[in-house]
MMTF fields as JSON, N, C-alpha, C and O atoms, coordinates in Angstrom:
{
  "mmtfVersion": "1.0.0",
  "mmtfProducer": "UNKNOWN",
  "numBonds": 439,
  "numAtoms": 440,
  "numGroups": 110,
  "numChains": 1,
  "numModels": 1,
  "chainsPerModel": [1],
  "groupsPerChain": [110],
  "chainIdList": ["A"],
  "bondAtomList": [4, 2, 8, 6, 12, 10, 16, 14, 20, 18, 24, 22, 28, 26, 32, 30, 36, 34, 40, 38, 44, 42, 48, 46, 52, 50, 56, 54, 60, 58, 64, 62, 68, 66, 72, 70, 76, 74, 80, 78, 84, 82, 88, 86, 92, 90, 96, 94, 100, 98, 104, 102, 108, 106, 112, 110, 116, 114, 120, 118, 124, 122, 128, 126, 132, 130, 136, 134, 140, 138, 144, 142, 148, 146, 152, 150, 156, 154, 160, 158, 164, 162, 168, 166, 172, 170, 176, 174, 180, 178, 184, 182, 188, 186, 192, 190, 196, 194, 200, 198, 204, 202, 208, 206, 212, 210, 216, 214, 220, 218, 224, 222, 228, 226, 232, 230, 236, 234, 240, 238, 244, 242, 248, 246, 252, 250, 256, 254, 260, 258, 264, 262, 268, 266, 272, 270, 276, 274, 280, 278, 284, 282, 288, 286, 292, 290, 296, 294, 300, 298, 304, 302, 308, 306, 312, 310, 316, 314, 320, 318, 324, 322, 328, 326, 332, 330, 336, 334, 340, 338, 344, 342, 348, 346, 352, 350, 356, 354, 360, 358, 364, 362, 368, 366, 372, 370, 376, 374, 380, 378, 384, 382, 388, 386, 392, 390, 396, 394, 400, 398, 404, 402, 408, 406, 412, 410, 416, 414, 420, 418, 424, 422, 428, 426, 432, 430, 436, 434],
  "bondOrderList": [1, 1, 1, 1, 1, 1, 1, 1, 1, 1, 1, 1, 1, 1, 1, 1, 1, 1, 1, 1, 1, 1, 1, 1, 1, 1, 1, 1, 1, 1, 1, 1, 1, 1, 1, 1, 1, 1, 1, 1, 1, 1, 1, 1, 1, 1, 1, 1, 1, 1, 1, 1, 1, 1, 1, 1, 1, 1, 1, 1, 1, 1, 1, 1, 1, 1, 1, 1, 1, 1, 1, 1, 1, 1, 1, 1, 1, 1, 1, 1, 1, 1, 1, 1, 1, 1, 1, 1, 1, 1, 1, 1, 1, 1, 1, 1, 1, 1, 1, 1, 1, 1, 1, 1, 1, 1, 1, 1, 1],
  "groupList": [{"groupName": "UNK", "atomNameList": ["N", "CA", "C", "O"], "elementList": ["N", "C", "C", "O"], "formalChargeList": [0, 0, 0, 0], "bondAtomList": [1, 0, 2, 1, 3, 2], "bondOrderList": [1, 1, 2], "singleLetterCode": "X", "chemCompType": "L-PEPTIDE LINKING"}],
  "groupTypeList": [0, 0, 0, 0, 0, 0, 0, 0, 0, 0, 0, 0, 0, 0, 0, 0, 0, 0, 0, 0, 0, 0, 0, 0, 0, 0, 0, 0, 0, 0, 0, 0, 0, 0, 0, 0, 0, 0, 0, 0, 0, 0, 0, 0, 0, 0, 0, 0, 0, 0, 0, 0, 0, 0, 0, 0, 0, 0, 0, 0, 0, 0, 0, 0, 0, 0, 0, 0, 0, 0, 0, 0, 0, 0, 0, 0, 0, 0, 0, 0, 0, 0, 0, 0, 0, 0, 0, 0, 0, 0, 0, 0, 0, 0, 0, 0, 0, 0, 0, 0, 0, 0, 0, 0, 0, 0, 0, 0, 0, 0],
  "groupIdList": [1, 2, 3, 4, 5, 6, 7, 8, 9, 10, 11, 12, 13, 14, 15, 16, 17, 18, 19, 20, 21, 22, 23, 24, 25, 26, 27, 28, 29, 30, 31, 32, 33, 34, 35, 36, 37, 38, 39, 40, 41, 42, 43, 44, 45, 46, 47, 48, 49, 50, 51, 52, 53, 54, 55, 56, 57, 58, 59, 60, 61, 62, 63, 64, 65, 66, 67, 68, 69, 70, 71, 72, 73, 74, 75, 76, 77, 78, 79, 80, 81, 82, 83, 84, 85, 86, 87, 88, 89, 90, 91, 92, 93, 94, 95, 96, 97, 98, 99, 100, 101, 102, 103, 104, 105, 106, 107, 108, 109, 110],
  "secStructList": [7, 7, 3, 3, 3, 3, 3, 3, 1, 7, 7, 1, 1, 7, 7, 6, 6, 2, 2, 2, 2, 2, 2, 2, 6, 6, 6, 7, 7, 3, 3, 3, 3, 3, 3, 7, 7, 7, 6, 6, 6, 7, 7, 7, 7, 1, 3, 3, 3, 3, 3, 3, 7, 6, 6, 7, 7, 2, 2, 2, 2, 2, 2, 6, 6, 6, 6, 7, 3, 3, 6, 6, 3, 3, 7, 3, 3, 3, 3, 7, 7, 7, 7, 7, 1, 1, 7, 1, 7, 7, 7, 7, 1, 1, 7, 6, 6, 7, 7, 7, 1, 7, 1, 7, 7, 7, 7, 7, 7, 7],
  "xCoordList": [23.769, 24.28, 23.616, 22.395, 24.695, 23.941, 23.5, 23.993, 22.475, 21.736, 22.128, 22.48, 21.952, 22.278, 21.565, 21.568, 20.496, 19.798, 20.251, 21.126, 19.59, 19.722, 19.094, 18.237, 19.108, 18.129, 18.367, 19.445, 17.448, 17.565, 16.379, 15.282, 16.71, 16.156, 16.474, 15.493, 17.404, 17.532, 17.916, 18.299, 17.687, 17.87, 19.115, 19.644, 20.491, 21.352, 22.032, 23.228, 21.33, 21.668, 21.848, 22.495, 21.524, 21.702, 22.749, 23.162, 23.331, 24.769, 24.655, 23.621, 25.372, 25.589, 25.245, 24.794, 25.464, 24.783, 23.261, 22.518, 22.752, 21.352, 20.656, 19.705, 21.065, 20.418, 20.433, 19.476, 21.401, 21.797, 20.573, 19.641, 20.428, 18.944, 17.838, 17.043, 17.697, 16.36, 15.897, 14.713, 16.97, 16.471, 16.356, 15.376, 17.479, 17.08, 15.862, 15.177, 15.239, 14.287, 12.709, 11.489, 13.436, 11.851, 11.64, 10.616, 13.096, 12.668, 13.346, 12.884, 14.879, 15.538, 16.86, 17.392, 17.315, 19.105, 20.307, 20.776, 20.933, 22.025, 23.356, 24.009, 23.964, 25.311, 26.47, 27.63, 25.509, 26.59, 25.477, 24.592, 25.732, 24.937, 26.303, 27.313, 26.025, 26.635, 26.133, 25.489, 26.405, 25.89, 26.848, 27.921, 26.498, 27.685, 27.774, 26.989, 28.708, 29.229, 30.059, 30.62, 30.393, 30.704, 32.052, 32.349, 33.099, 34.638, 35.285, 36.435, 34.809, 35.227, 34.884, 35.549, 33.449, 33.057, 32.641, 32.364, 32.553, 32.26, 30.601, 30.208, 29.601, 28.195, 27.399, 27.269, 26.948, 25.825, 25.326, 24.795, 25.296, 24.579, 23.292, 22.468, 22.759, 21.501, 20.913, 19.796, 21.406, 21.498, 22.483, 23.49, 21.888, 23.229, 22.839, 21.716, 23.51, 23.822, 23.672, 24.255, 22.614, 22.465, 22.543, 21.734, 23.616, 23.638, 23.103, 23.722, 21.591, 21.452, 22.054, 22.529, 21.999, 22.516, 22.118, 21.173, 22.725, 21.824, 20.405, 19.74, 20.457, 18.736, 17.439, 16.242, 18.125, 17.06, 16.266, 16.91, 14.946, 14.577, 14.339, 13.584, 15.471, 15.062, 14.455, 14.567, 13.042, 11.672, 10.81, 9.838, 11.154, 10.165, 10.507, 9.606, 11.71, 12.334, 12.029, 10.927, 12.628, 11.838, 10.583, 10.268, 9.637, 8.033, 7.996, 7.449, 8.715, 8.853, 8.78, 7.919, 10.241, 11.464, 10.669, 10.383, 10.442, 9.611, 8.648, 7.458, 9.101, 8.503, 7.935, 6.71, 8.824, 8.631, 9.286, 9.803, 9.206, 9.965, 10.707, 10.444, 11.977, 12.964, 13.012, 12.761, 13.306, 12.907, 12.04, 12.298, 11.223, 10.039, 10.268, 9.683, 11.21, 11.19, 11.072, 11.865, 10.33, 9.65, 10.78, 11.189, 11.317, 12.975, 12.19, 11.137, 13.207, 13.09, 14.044, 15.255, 13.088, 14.622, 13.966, 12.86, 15.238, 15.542, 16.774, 17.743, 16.438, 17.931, 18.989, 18.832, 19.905, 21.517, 21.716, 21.709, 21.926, 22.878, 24.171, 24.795, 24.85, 26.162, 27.015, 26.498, 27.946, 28.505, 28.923, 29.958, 28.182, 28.87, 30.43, 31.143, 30.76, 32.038, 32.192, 31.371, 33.204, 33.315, 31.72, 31.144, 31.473, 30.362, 30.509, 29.782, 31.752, 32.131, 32.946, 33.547, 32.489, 33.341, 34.867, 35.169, 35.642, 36.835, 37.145, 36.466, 38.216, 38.605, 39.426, 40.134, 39.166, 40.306, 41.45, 41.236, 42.432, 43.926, 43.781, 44.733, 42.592, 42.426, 42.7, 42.568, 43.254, 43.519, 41.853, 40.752, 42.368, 40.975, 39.898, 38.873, 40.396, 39.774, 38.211, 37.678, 37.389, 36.246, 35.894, 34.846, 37.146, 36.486, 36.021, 36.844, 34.888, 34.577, 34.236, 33.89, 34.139, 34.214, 35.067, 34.592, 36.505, 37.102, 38.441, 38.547, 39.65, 40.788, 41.54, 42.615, 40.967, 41.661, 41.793, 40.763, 42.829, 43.136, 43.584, 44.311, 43.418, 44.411, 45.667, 45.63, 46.867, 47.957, 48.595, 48.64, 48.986, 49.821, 51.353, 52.067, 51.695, 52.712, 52.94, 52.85, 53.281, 53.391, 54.485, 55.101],
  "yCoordList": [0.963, 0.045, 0.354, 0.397, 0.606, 0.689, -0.509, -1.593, -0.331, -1.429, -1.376, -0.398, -2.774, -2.663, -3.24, -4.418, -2.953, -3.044, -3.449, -2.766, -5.069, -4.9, -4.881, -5.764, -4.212, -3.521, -4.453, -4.879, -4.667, -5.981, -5.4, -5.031, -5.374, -5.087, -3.475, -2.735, -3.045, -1.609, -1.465, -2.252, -0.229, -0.115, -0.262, -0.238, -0.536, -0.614, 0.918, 1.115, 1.685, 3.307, 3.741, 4.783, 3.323, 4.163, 3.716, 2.578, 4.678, 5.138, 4.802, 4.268, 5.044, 5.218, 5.922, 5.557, 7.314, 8.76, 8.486, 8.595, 8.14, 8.3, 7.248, 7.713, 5.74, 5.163, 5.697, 5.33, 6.682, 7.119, 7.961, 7.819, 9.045, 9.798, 9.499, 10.062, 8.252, 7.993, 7.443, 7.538, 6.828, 6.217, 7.564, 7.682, 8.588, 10.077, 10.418, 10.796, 10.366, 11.268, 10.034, 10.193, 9.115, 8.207, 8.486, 8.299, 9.095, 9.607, 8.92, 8.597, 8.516, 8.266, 8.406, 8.89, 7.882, 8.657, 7.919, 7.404, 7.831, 7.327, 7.459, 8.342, 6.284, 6.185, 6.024, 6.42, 5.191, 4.784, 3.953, 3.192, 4.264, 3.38, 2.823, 3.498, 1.466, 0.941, 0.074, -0.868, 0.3, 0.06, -1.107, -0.756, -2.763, -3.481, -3.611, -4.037, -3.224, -3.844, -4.849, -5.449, -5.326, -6.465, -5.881, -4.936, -7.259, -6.576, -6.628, -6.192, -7.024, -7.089, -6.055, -5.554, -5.701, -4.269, -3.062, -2.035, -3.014, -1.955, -2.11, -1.847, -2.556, -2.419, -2.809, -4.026, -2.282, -2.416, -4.087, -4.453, -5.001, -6.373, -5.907, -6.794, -4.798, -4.394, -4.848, -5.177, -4.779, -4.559, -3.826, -3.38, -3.697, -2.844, -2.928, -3.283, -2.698, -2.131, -0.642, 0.291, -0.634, 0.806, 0.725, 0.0, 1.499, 1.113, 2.377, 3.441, 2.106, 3.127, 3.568, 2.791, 5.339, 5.69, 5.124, 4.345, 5.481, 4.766, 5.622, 6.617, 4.554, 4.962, 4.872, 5.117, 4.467, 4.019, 2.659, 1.656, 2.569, 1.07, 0.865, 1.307, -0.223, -1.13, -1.507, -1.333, -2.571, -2.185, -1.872, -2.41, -0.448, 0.813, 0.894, 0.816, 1.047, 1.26, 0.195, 0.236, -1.07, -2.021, -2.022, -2.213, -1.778, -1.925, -0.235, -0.102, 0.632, 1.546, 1.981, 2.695, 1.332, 1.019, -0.222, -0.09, -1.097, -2.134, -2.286, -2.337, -2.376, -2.077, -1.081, -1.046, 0.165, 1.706, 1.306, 0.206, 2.226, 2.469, 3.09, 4.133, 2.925, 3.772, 3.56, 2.487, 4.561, 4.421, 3.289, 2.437, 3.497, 2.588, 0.975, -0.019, 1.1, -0.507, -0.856, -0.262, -1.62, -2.029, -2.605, -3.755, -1.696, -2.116, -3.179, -2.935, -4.535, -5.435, -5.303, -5.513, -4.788, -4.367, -5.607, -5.964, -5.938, -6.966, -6.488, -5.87, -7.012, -6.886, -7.563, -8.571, -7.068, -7.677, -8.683, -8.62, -9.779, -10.8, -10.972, -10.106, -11.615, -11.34, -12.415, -13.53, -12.265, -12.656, -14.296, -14.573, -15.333, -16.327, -16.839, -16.22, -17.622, -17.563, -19.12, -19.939, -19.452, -20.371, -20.48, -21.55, -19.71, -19.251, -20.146, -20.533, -20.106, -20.862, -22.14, -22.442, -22.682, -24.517, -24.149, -23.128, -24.993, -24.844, -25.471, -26.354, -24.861, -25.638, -26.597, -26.795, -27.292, -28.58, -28.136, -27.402, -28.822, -28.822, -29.632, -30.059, -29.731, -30.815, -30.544, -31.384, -28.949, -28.164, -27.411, -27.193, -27.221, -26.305, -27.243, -26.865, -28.468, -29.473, -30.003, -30.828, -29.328, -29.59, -30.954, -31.301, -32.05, -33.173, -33.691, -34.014, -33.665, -34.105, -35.33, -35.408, -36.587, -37.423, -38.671, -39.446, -38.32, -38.643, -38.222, -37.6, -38.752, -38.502, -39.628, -39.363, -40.772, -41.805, -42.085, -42.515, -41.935, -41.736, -43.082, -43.453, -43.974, -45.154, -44.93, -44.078, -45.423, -45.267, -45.933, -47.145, -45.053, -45.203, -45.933, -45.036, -46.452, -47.007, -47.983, -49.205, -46.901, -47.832, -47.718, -48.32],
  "zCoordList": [20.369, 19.366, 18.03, 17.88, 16.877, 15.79, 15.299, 15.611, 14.448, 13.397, 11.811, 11.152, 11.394, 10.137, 9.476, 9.831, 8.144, 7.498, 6.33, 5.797, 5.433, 4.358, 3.227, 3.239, 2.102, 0.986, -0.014, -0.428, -0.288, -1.807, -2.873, -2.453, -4.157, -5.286, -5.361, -5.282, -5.468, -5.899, -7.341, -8.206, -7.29, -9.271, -9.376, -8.264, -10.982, -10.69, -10.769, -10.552, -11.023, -10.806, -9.615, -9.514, -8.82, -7.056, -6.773, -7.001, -6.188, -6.045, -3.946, -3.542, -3.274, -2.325, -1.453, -0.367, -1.929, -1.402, -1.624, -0.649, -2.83, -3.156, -2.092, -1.463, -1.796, -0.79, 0.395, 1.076, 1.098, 2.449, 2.212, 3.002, 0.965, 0.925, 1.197, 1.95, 0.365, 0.166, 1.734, 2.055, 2.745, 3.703, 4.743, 5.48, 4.727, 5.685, 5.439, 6.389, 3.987, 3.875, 4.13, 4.101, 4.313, 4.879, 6.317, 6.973, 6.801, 8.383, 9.223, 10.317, 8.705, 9.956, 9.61, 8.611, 10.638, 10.894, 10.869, 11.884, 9.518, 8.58, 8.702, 8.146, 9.686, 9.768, 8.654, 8.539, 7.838, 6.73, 5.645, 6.036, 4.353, 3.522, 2.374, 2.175, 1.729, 0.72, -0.02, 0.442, -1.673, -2.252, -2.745, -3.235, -2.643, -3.442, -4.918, -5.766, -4.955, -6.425, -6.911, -5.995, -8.255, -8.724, -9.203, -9.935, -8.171, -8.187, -9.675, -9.723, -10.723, -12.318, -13.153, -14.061, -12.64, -13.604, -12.69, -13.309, -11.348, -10.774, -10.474, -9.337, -11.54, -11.338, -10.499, -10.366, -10.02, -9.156, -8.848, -9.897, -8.036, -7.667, -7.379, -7.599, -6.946, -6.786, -4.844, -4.445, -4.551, -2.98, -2.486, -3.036, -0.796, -0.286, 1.514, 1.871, 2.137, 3.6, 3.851, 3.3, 4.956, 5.678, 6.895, 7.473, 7.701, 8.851, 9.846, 9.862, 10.882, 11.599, 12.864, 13.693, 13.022, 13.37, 15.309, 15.432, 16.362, 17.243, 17.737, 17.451, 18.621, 19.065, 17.986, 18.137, 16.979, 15.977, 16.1, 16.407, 15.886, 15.904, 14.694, 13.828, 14.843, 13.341, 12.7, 11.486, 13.569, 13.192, 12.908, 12.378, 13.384, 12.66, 11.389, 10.554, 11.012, 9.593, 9.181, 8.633, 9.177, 8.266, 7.867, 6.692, 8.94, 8.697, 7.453, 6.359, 8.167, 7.006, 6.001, 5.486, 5.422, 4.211, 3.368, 2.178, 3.923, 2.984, 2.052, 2.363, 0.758, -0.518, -0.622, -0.741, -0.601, -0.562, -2.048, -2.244, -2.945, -4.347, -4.26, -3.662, -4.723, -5.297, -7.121, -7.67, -7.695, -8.826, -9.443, -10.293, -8.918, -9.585, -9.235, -9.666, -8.405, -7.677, -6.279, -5.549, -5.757, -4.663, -3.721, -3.88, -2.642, -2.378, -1.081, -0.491, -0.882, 0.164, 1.227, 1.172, 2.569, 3.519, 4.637, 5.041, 4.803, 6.461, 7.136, 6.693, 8.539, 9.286, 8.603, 7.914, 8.783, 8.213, 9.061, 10.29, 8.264, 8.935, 9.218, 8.604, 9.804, 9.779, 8.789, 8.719, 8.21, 6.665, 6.717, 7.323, 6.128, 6.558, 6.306, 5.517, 6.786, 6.422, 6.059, 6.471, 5.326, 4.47, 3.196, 3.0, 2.797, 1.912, 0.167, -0.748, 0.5, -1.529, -0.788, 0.242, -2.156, -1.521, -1.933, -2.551, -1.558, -1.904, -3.5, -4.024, -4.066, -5.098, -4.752, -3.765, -5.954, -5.535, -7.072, -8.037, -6.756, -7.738, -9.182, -9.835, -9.479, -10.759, -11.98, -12.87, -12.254, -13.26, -14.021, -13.515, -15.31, -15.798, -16.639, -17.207, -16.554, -17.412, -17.1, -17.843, -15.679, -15.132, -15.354, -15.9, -14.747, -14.83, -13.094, -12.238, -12.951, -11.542, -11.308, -10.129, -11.975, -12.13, -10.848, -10.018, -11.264, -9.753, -10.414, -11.471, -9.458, -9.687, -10.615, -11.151, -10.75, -11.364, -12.847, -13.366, -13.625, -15.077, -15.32, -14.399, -16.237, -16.599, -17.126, -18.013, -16.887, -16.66, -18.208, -18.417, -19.046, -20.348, -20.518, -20.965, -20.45, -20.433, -21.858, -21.97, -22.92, -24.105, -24.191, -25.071]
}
């Protein structure tokens, strides 16, 4: 079973390929790395997902990978969690007017 690792505080320059590097060359074996980005401009959020290849212990790599530098920043790796779901509240239909107040308007009738 593979593992999946996640990296928090990366520079916003590392690309995809460059995290899959930097984690081969700490000494272990790289199924897939991703770097997220922000769906409006493309840039970097500055974390990402590495997923190992099997027979890897996760452990080891964390105790590893943990606040090792990549460009001069102290990267934070934990196991991946899995994505929650229902994560954002829902909107409600109140239009763009951000009144949260309640729904009740007094009623005009001149």
């Amino acid at each position: 079973m593979a593992s999946k690792l996640f990296v928090g505080n990366l520079p916003r320059s590392v690309a995809d390929n460059a995290l899959a590097e930097f984690v081969t060359n700490a000494g272990f074996n790289v199924a897939s790395a991703v770097v997220i980005r922000d769906k409006m401009t493309g840039e970097s959020k500055g974390f990402g997902f590495v997923e190992l290849a099997e027979g890897e212990d996760i452990q080891r790599a964390i105790a590893g990978l943990n606040g090792q530098a990549l460009d001069g920043r102290p990267l934070t790796v934990n196991e991946a969690r899995p994505q929650r779901t229902g994560f954002s509240r829902p909107r409600d239909n109140r239009g763009a007017g951000g009144n949260r107040r309640g729904g009740f308007k007094p009623r005009r009738d001149y």
